[in-house]
Each structure stands twice: as structure tokens, then as C-alpha cells.
C-alpha positions as CSV (number, residue, x, y, z in Angstrom):
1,X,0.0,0.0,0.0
2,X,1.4,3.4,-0.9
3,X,0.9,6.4,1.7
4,X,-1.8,8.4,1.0
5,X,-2.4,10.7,4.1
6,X,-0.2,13.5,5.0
7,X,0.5,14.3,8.7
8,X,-2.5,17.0,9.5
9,X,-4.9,14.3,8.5
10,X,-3.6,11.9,10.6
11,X,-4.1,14.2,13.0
12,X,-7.3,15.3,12.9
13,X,-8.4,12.0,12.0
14,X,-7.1,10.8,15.5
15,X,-8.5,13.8,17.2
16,X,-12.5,13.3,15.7
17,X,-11.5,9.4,17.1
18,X,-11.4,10.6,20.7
19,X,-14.4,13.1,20.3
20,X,-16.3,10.1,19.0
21,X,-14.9,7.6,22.1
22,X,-15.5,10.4,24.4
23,X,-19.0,11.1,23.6
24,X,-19.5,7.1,23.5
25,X,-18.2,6.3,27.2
26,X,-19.6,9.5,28.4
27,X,-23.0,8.3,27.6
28,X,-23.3,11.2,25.4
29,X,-24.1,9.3,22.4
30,X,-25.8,5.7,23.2
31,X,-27.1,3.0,20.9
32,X,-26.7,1.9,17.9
33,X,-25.5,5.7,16.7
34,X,-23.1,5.1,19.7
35,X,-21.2,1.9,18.5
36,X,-21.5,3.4,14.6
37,X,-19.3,6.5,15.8
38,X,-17.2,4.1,17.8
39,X,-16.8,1.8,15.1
40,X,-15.4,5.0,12.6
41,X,-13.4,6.0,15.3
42,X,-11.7,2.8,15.4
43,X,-11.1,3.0,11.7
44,X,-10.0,6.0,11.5
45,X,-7.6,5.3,14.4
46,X,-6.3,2.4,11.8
47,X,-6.3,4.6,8.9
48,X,-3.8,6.8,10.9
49,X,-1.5,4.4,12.0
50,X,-1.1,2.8,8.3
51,X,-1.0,5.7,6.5
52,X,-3.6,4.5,4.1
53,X,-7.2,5.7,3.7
54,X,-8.8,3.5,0.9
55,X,-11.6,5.9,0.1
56,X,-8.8,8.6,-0.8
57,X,-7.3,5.9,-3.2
58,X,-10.2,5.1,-4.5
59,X,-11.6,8.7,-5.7
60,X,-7.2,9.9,-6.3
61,X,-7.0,11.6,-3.4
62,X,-3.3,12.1,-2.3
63,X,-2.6,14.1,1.0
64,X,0.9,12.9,1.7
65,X,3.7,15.3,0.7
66,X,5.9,14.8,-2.3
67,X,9.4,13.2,-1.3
């Protein structure tokens, strides 16, 4: 898989992953709305880590500087 996500994105996807498990264990958010924001959290916690968002390859988005 080639890198498709710059730094900033990793970033703020990581930061919208703890809003959405913070409203979940809060109680905030409950249900099955709950477990759906916990469950894209999740993947955009994996998304992060790899680099690699598949919807970006999908539609030629590249947010990953030039080296």
C-alpha cells in the first residue's frame, strides 16, 4: 500500500477518534449511533497508524507530501 495521508490528516483524524470515544463512554451518544461512531473511530484510528485511507485511493485523493 502506498501512503496516502499527509501528517495534518492523521491528525485530525485521530482527534475526531477521541471526540467520538468520548462522547461514546460519556454516555453522550448511546445505541446503535453510539457503537457506529465508535466503530469509525476505530477506523479512522487504523487509517492513521497505516497511513492508508482507501476511500482517498479510491476517488485519487493524495494528502501525503511529495518526497
Amino acid at each position: 500500500m502506498k501512503q496516502n495521508m499527509g501528517s495534518t490528516d492523521k491528525i485530525i483524524r485521530i482527534i475526531v477518534a477521541i471526540i467520538f470515544a468520548a462522547l461514546f463512554f460519556t454516555g453522550t451518544v448511546t445505541g446503535t449511533f453510539g457503537y457506529v461512531l465508535l466503530a469509525l473511530g476505530g477506523v479512522f484510528v487504523l487509517t492513521s497508524l497505516v497511513s492508508f485511507c482507501p476511500i482517498y485511493a479510491a476517488i485519487g485523493v493524495n494528502t501525503c507530501p511529495r518526497r
